[in-house]
C-alpha positions as CSV (number, residue, x, y, z in Angstrom):
1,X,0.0,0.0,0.0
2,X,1.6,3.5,-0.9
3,X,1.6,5.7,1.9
4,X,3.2,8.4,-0.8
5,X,1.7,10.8,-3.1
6,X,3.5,12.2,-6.0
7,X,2.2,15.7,-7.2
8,X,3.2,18.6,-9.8
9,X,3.4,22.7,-8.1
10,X,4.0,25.4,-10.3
11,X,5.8,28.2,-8.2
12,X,7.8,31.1,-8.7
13,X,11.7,30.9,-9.8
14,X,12.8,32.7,-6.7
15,X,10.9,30.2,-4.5
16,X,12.6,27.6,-6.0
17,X,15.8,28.9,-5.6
18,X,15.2,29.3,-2.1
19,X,13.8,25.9,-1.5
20,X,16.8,24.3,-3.3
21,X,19.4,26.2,-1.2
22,X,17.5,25.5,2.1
23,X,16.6,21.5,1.4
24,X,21.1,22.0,0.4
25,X,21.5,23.5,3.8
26,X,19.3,21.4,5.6
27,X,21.0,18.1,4.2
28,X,16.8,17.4,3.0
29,X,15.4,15.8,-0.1
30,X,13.2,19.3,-1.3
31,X,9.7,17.0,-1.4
32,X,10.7,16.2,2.8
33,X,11.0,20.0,3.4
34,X,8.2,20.7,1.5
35,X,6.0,18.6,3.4
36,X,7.0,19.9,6.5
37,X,6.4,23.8,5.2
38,X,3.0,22.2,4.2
39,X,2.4,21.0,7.6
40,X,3.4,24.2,9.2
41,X,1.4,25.7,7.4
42,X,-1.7,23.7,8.0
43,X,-1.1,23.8,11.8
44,X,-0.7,27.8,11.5
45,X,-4.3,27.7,9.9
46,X,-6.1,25.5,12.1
47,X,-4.6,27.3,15.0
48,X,-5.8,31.1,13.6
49,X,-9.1,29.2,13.0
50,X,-9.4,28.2,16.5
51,X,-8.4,31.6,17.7
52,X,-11.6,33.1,16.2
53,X,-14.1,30.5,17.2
54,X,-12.7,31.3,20.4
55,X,-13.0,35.0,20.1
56,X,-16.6,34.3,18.5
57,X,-17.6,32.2,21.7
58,X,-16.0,35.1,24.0
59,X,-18.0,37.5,22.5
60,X,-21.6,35.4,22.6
61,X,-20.9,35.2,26.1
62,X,-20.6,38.5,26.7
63,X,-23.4,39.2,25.0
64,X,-25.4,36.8,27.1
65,X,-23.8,37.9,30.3
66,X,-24.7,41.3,29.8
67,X,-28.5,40.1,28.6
68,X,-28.8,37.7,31.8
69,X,-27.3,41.0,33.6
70,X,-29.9,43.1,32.2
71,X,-32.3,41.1,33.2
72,X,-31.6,40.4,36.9
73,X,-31.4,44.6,36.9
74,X,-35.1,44.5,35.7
75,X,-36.6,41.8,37.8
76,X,-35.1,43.5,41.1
């Protein structure tokens, strides 16, 4: 079973260039350190993601905390 997928990117020259001389640098086969940029980069998203849900949620409870506290002030 291949655990492996080979695909084709188009990017620019001076991408390249820098992805050759850091996979040189890095003693790295340029498909391994592109995987691992790739990966970075998916764990950057899915944190920022999860930074705004949570910011969402902080903000719908505050707005139901101040309702609730509205509330109370009117019953009393």
């Amino acid at each position: 079973m291949r655990t492996k997928t080979k695909i084709n990117l188009t990017i620019d020259t001076e991408l390249f260039e820098a992805i050759e001389k850091a996979a040189k640098d890095c003693n790295m086969a340029k498909s391994h350190l592109a995987q691992e940029a790739l990966i970075l980069w998916l764990i950057k998203k899915t944190e920022e993601s999860m930074a705004e849900g949570y910011l969402e949620m902080a903000r719908e409870d505050k707005e139901f905390a101040d309702m609730t506290l509205q509330a109370q002030k009117e019953i009393q």
